[in-house]
C-alpha positions, 0 to 999 in steps of 0.5 A: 298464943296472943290470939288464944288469949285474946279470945279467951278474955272476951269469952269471959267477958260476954257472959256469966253463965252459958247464955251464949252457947244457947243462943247458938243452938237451934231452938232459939228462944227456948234453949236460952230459957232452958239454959238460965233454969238449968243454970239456977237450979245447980245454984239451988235457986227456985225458977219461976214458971211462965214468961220473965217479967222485967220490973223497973227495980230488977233492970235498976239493979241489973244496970247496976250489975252491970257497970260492976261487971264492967270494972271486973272485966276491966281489970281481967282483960288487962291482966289477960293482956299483960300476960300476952308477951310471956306466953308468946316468948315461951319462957319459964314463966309461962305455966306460972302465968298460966297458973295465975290465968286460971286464979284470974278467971276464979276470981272473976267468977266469984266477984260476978256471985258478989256483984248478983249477991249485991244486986239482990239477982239470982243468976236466973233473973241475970239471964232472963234479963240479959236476953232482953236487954241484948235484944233490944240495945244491941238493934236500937245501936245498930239502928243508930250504927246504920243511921238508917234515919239518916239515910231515909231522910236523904233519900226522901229529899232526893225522891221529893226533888225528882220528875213524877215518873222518878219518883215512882221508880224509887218509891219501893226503895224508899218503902224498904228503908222506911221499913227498917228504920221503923223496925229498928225504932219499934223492935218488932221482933223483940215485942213479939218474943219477949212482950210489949211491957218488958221492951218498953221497961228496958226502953226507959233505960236505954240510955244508960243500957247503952253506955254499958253497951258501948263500954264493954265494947271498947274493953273488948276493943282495948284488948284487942289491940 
C-alpha cells in the first residue's frame, strides 16, 4: 500500500493536467497538442490556432508557477507520506486517511487553478509551455548528468597522446561523442518540433528552469524514501 501511495503522490506531481498520458501515445507531438485544446476548451478558454510562441513574460510567469507548485506538491507529498504507516496497518482509520487523500488531492487541484489564475496562464498556455520546457531542461540536465563534455575532453586528450595509426582507430568514437555533446548543447531536436525563437527564450531561463527541475526531483526523492 506504501508503494500505491507513493506512486500516486508523483502521478500528482508530474502534472496538472493530462499532458503525460499524451506524451505516451503514439502520434507524439500532436496528441500532447490535442490534449492542451481539449483540456482548455472544458475550461471555457479560447485556444489559439498555430504554433505556441513562448514569449519571455509567459516563461516569467510560468517559472513563477512553477516554484508555487512546488510548495503545493511539498506539502502533498508529505501528507501523502504521513499516511503511508496507516494505510499499511490496515487499522480503523484507514478509510478516514482515505478520505482526507481524496480532500488532499482536491485541494491540490484548486491551488494549481490559483497559482495559473495568478500566473495570468490559462491551463493551455501551462501545457504548451511545459512541453518545451521538459524538451529542452530535461536533455541539457542529461547532458550535463552524463558529463559527456567531460568525457569528450578525456578522450580528446587521450587520442592527442596516441601513434598516428591509433589516432585513426579511435577517430569515430571520438566523432560519436562529439556528436552527442553537440546535441545536447544545441538541442536539436527540440529546435526542429518547437522552433529555434522558443528554445532559445527557455534557454535564457535555463537556470532558473532548472532549479525547479532538480527541486521536483528531490520532492519525488523524499518520497520515495
Amino acid at each position: 500500500m506504501r508503494k500505491l501511495w507513493g506512486c500516486l503522490a508523483v502521478v500528482l506531481a508530474l502534472s496538472a493536467c493530462r499532458k503525460d498520458a499524451a506524451e505516451g501515445s503514439e502520434g507524439g507531438g500532436d496528441a500532447r497538442e490535442t490534449v492542451a485544446r481539449l483540456d482548455a476548451v472544458e475550461a471555457g478558454q479560447e485556444v489559439p490556432s498555430g504554433p505556441y510562441t513562448v514569449t519571455k513574460a509567459k516563461l516569467d510567469a510560468y517559472v513563477g508557477y512553477q516554484r508555487k507548485m512546488l510548495e503545493v506538491y511539498g506539502s502533498l507529498m508529505r501528507s501523502l507520506q504521513d499516511m503511508g504507516p496507516l494505510m499499511d496497518a490496515g487499522t480503523p482509520q484507514a478509510l478516514e486517511k482515505a478520505r482526507s487523500g481524496l480532500k488532499l488531492i482536491e485541494r491540490k487541484a484548486q491551488a494549481e487553478a490559483d497559482a495559473r489564475q495568478a500566473a495570468g496562464l490559462s491551463t493551455d498556455e501551462v501545457n504548451r509551455i511545459a512541453e518545451v520546457v521538459t524538451a529542452v531542461i530535461s536533455q541539457r540536465q542529461m547532458g550535463r548528468t552524463l558529463q559527456y563534455e567531460e568525457e569528450l575532453k578525456k578522450l580528446e586528450a587521450l587520442q592527442a597522446r596516441m601513434p598516428e595509426e591509433q589516432q585513426k582507430e579511435l577517430a569515430p568514437q571520438v566523432e560519436s561523442m562529439r556528436r552527442q555533446v553537440e546535441a545536447f548543447q544545441k538541442l536539436p531536436e527540440a529546435r526542429q518540433e518547437f522552433g529555434d525563437a522558443n528554445v532559445d527564450v527557455v534557454l535564457a531561463r535555463e537556470a532558473d528552469l532548472t532549479k525547479n527541475y532538480q527541486d521536483m526531483l528531490k520532492a519525488f526523492a523524499g518520497v520515495r524514501r
